[in-house]
N, C-alpha and C positions, 0 to 999 in steps of 0.2 A: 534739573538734576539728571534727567532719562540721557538730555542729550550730552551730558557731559561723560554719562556711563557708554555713551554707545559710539563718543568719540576716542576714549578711554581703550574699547575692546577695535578702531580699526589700526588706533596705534598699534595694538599688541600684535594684531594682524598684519600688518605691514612690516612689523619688526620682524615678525618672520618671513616674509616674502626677502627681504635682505640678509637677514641669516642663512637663507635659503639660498640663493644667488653665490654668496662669499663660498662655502660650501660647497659650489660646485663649481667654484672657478670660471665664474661667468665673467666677460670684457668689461672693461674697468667704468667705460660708457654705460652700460644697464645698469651696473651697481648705483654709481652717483643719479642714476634719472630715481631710481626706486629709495636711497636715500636720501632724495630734494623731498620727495611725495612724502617721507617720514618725519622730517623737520619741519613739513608744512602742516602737516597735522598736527605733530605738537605744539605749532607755536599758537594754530586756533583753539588749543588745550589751554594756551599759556602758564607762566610759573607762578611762583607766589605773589611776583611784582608786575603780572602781567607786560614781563617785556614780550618783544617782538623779537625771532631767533632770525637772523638772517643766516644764508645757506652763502659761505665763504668758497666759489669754486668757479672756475670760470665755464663760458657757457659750453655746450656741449660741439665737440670738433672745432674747440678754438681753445690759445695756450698762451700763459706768458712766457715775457724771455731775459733771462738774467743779463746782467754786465759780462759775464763772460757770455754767455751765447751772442749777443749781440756783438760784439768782438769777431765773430768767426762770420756771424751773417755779411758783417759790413767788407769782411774779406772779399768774403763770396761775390759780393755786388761790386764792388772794384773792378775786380776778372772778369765780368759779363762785360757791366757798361766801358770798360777800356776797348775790352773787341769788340762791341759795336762801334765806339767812336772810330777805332781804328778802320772800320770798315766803312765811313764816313756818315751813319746816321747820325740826324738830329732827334732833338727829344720832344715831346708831346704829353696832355695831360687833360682827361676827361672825366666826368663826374660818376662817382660812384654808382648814383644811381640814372637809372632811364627810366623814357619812358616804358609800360608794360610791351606795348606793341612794339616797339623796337627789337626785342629780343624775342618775344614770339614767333615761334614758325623757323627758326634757326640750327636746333642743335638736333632735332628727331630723336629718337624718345628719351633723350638726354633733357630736355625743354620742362619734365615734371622737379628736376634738381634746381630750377629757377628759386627763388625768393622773393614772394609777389609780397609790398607793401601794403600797409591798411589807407585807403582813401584819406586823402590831405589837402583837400581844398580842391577837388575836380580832377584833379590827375593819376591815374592810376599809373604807379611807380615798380619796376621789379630792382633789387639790385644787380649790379651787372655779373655776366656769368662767366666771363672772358673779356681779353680785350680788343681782340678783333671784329666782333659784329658793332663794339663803339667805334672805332678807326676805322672804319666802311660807312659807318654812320653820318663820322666828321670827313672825312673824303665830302661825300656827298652833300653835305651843309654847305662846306667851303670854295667845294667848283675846284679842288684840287685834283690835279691827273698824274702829279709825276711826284714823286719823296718816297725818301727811306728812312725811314723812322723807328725809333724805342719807345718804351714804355715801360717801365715798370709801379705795380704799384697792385694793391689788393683786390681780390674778387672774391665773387661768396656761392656756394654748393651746399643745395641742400638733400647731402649725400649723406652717406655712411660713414662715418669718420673712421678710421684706422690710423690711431696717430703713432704708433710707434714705425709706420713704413712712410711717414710724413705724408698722411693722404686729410686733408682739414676740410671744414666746413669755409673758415675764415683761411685766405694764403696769398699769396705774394704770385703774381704770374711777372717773368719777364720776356718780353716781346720783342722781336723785329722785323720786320716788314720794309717790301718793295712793291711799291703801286706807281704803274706804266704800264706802256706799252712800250716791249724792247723784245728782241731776238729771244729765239726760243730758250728756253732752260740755260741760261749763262745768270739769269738772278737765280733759280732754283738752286743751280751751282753752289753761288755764293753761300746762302742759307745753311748750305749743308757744310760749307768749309766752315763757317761761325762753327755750327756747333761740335764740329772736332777740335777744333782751336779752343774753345769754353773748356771743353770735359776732356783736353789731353792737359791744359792747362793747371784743371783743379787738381789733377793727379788723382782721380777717382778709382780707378782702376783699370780693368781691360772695358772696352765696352764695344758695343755693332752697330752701327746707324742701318735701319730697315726703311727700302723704298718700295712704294707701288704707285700703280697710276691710279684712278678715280673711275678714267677710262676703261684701264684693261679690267678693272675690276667689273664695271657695265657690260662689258662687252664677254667677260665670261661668264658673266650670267645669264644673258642673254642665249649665248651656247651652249649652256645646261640647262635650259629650258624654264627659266624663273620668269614667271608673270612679271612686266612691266610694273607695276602697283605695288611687287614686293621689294623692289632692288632696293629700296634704303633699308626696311628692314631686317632683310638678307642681310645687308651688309654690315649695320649693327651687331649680328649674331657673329657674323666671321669675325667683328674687331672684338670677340670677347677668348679668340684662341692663346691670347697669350697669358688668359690665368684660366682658361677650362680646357679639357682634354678636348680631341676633336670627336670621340664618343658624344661627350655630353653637348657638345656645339650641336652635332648628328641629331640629337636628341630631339633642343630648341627647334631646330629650321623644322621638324618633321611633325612635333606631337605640338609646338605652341603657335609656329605660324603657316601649319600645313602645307610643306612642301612634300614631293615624295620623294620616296625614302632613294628613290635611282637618280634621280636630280642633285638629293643631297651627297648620292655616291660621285657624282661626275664633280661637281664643288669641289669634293675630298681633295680627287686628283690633282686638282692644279693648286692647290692652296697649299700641299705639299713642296709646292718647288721653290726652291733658292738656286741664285746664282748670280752673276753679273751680267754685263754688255752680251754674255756669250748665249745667258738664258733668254734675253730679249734676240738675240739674232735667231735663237731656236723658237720660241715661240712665233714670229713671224711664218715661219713654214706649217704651222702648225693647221691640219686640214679645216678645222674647227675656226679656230682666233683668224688667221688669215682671211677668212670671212666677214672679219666683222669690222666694218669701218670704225667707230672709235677704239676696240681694241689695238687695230695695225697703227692709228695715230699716235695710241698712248707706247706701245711699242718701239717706234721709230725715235718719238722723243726720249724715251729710257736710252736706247744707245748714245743717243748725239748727248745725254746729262751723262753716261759713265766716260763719254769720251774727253768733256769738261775734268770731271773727279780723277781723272787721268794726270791732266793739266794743274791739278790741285795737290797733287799727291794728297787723294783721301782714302783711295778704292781700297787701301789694308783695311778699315773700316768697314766699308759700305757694303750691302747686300742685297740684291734684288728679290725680294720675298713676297711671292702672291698672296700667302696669308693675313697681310698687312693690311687692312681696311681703313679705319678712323671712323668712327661712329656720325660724326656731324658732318649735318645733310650740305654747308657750304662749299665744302668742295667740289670742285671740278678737274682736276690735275693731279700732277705728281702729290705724292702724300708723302709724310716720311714720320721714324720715330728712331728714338736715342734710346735703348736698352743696356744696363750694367751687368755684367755678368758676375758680380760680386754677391752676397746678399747679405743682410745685417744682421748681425751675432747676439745684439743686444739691442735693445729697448730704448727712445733717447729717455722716456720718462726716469722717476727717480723710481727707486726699488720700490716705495712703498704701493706707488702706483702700478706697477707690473700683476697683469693678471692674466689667467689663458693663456689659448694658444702663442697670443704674442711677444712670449717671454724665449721663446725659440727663434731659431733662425727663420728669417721671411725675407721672401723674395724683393729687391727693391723696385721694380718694374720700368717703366719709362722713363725720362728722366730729361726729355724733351719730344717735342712734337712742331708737326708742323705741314705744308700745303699750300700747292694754288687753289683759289676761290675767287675765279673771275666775273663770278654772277653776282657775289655780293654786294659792291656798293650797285650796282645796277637796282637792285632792289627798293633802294632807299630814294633815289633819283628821279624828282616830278618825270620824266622825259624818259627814262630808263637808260640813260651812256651808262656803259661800263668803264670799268677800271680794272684792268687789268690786276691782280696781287697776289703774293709769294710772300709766304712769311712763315716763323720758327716761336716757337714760346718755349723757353726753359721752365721745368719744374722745379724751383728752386729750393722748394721744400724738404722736397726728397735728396736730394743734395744735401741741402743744411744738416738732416738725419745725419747722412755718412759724414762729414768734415766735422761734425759733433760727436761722434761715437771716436776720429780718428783722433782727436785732441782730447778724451778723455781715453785712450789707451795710451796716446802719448806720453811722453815722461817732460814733457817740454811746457812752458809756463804759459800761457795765454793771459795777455797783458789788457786790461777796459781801458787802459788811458793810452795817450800820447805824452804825459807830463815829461820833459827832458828834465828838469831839476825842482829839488826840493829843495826851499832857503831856511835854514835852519840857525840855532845860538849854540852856543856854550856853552852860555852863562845866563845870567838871568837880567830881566829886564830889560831887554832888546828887543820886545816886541816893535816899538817903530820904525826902527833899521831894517828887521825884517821885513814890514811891510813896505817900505820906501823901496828896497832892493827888487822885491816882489814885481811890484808897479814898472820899474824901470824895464826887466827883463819882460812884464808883457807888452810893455808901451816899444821893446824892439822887437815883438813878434814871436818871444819865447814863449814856451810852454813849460810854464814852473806853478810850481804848488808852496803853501806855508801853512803848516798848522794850527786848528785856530784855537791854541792855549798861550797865553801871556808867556810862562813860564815853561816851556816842553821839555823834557828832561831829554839830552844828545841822542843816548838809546836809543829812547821811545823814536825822534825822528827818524835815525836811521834803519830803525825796523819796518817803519812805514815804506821805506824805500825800496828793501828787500821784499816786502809784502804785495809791491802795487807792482814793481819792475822800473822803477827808477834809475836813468844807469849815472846820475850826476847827485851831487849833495853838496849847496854852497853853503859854506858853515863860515857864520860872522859870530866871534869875538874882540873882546875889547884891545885885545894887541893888532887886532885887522884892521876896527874901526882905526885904531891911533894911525898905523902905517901907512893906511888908506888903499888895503887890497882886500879881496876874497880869498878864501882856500875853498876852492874847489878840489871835493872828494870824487872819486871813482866809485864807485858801490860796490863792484863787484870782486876790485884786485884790492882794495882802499889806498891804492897809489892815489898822493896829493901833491897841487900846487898852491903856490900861493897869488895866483891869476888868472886870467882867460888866455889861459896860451892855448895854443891853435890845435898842437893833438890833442886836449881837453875838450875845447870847440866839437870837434869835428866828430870824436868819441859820444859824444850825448845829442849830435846833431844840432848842434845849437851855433845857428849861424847870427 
């Protein structure tokens, strides 16, 4: 009895820690972890029938996705994988999970977002974190030296979800990659033409592609005086400028990974500067970087890639941005990132879900990414060859956000199916005409629908067709059967014939 009084008094307690929480508008995330903790307590309470409460919610930084999102997502993949193929990759497909070692030692203090598995028979497993240290991985298994390749398909982060800016635990990366050995920066080129082509493509809005070298980055660290032993960490902190002030960046390098404060002043200066070919031709003179053997290489190859993006018409886009870092330790080269200058108005979740801050406008942030990382399959390789590789990952997530927000200000219909025609009666008791008709039109590769009541009343069918987006309605009656034609409906004008005449055809695509 004590213990049922003392589980009695953490419910009551807990229900105020959620009371507490709603009240103050805390993220929709805290709320649901502190009402999982309160259903689990009552359900060790139990009710009178001692059932078991299950907590109906999906897990935490992962979501579902209705028939219309799904609709706008399969858009979206269309528009990727078209421009890869157009670009001549082929596709590829690696196991969700790895080994632990495999992706250890990779991403630098990105590597604690891993998702290490519980031991399964002697292998200790992480799920993968990306898809690039797997494709360096299979390079390396396969003794492959040359392909350009895609990929898309899930990874998992065990971050901080912010799902209203599409940032998940659970998300879709799409990828492409070039691994050889070929002339300088004419694949990096490419990379960068994909993904202005992608995001001029989606009609996202304006957006900047931001380039830096790996190099010049090393290399002006080196001439503001940063210890060898910090340069990845340093450079973590610089790729956090584009959601903290350069105060607070100042702050990081100075008070959490003790650099001083004149060091962190010399940083400042150059991670302020943008420009193009013109900033790479000025930094070369520069008394400092002109010093420094891999800054003048990363340098030299910036001009000869802006002279490429020239040859691309991409350079309205692109920017040469010192502040650009990328947090993961595989790089070695050029770097780059896809920013939208748009930001989101609204939330994709549903109202009831909207809480906090992220009911306002938020920044959408990146929206691709990407770099050479020539050391990596070397890593993996009994012998150590490299492989030379240049590759792009869309965020597709964040995207999906915006193309979901834009179809629901839309006034325009988003259609789940491809159905060209619904076979519909009359009259009653034509259910097997129906279906015989049905069968014929899939057995020629139509895409048609029939309702599955014996007796459907005309309406009812034709509203289904208005409902789903059907733009054809083949309606069989007993003067049709006798004639031995169809009438085919229009849905939208309800212009009719009485057969598959060819503007009817071609109007519902139905070849």
């Amino acid at each position: 009895m004590a213990d049922k009084v003392e589980l009695q008094d953490e419910i009551k307690t807990q229900g105020e820690v959620v009371r507490k929480l709603k009240a103050e508008k805390a993220s929709k995330e805290q709320i649901d972890e502190e009402v999982a903790k309160l259903l689990q307590l009552k359900a060790q309470l139990g009710g009178d029938e001692g059932k078991h409460v299950f907590v109906l919610k999906t897990a935490k930084g992962s979501r579902d996705y209705n028939p219309k999102q799904m609709a706008i997502r399969e858009k979206v993949f269309n528009i990727i994988v078209g421009c890869f193929k157009r670009h001549g990759a082929e596709t590829i497909d690696t196991p969700v999970f790895e080994l632990k070692e495999t992706l250890t030692g990779k991403y630098g203090e990105d590597s604690k977002l891993i998702y290490d598995l519980k031991d399964q028979g002697g292998e200790l497993l992480s799920l993968r974190y990306d898809l690039t240290v797997p494709f360096a991985r299979y390079l390396a298994m396969t003794k492959i030296t040359n392909i350009k390749r895609y990929h898309i398909a899930k990874v998992y982060r065990r971050d901080n979800p912010a799902m209203t800016r599409g940032r998940y635990r659970e998300f879709y990366q799409c990828d492409f990659d070039i691994a050889g050995q070929y002339d300088a920066m004419i694949p990096d080129a490419e990379c960068l033409k994909i993904v202005y082509e992608i995001l001029s493509e989606l009609d996202l809005g304006d957006f900047r592609i931001k380039v830096n070298d790996r190099r010049i980055l090393d290399g002006m660290f080196a001439v503001c005086g940063v210890p060898d032993e910090k340069f990845r960490t340093i450079c973590s902190t610089v790729d956090k400028l584009d959601k903290m002030a350069w105060e607070d960046v100042k702050r990081e390098m100075v008070i959490e990974k003790g650099l001083s404060e004149e060091v962190a002043d010399r940083i400042g200066e150059y991670v302020s500067m943008q420009g193009g070919k013109d900033l790479a031709e000025r930094l070369l003179q520069d008394p400092k970087l002109s010093q420094n053997k891999q800054a003048c290489a990363g340098l030299t190859d910036m001009k000869l890639l802006f002279s490429y993006l020239e040859l691309f018409q991409v350079t309205d886009k692109v920017v040469f941005d010192l502040s650009l870092a990328r947090g993961l330790d595989y790089y070695t080269g050029v770097i780059y990132e896809a920013i939208l200058s748009q930001t989101i108005q609204a939330p994709v979740s549903k109202p009831s879900e909207q809480n906090g801050v992220e009911e306002a406008g938020t920044s959408v942030g990146s929206v691709a990414g990407g770099g050479r990382y020539d050391g990596l399959v070397g890593m993996f390789d009994p012998k150590g060859r490299k492989v030379p590789c240049v590759g792009v990952s869309i965020g597709i997530e964040r995207i999906f956000s915006i193309m979901e927000q834009k179809a629901e200000a839309s006034s325009e219909k988003v259609r789940t199916t491809e159905t060209q025609v619904l076979v519909a009666s009359a009259q009653k008791n034509l259910l097997e005409d129906r279906l015989k008709l049905t069968s014929e039109l899939w057995n020629a590769g139509i895409k048609a629908e029939v309702l599955y009541k014996k007796n459907p009343k005309l309406l009812r069918q034709l509203q289904h067709c208005e409902e789903t987006g059907i733009p054809l309605v083949a309606i069989l009656g007993e003067q049709e059967l006798s004639d031995g034609v169809v009438k085919l409906r229009d849905v939208a004008s309800r212009e009719e014939a009485s057969h598959f005449n060819k503007r009817f055809l071609n109007k519902g695509c139905v070849t």
